[in-house]
C-alpha positions, 0 to 999 in steps of 0.5 A: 166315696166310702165305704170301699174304693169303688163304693156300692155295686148291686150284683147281677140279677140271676135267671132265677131272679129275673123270672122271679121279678117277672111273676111279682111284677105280674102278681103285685099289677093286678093284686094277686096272693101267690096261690091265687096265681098258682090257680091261674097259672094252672088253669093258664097251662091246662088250655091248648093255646099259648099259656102266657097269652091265656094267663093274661087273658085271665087276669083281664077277665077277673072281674074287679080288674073289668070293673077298673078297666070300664072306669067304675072305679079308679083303682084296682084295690078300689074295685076290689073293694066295690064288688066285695061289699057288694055294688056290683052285680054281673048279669043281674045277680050280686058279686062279691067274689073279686076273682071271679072270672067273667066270659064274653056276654057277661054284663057288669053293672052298678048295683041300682041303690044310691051309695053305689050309683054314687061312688061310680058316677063319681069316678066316671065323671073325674076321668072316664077312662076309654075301655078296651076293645074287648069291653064296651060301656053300655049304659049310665043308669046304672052304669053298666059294661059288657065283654063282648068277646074274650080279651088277647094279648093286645088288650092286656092294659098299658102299663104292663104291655113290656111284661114277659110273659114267657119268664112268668110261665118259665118261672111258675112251671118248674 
């Protein structure tokens, strides 16, 4: 077992490291640039509520991780990618920004031309994922969604139900 008697030991993670390797979790999950982190972060610590539980929230709220979660595309980046060039529109007005941040009521749909209406169908015919409670579908010509109310902490998606929100918030704050 060369190189050294023992062989290799990878080190103990430190405090810092291990809040580090939180907030990247959180940041590479959703697609996030560290100063659109920051703007959250601070928008998150502003509120009277528990901020990890609002940082969540608005990262659920962003409007490509709401046109993943409604299952119009099959990707985060993918999303991303409808709205920037322009396929959806939220409450009848087109969307490009991916990081808008969308409030209860607010209804995402399919722009009403054929290259959009495709590329949705598509993706909701392979495997149409059943939205959270805090999103409902509520049309198919043209695919549409609605937030019905503010997500919480349940809602935030599966894959990242384990994250520790509060190292994320001890690592951002100091």
């Amino acid at each position: 077992v060369a190189p050294g008697m023992h062989g290799y030991r990878r080190g103990k993670l430190s405090e810092y490291g291990i809040r580090l390797r939180e907030k990247q979790k959180l940041k590479r999950f959703y697609g996030l640039l560290e100063r659109q982190f920051r703007r959250f972060f601070s928008l998150a610590s502003r509120s009277p509520e528990n901020t990890g539980e609002v940082l969540l929230s608005i990262m659920e709220r962003r409007l490509d991780n709401v046109v993943h979660r409604l299952g119009l595309a099959q990707s985060r980046p993918g999303a991303r990618q409808l709205v920037t060039h322009g396929h959806i529109e939220v409450n009848g007005r087109v969307a490009t920004i991916p990081s808008l941040l969308l409030k209860a009521g607010d209804t995402v749909t399919v722009k009403s031309r054929p290259r959009s209406l495709q590329m949705a169908k598509l993706n909701l015919q392979d495997n149409p994922p059943q939205p959270p409670d805090h999103l409902q579908r509520t049309g198919t010509e043209p695919p549409e969604g609605k937030m019905v109310r503010l997500p919480t902490r349940a809602d935030v998606d599966p894959h990242i139900q384990d994250i520790r929100e509060q190292l994320i918030i001890e690592f951002a704050a100091r």
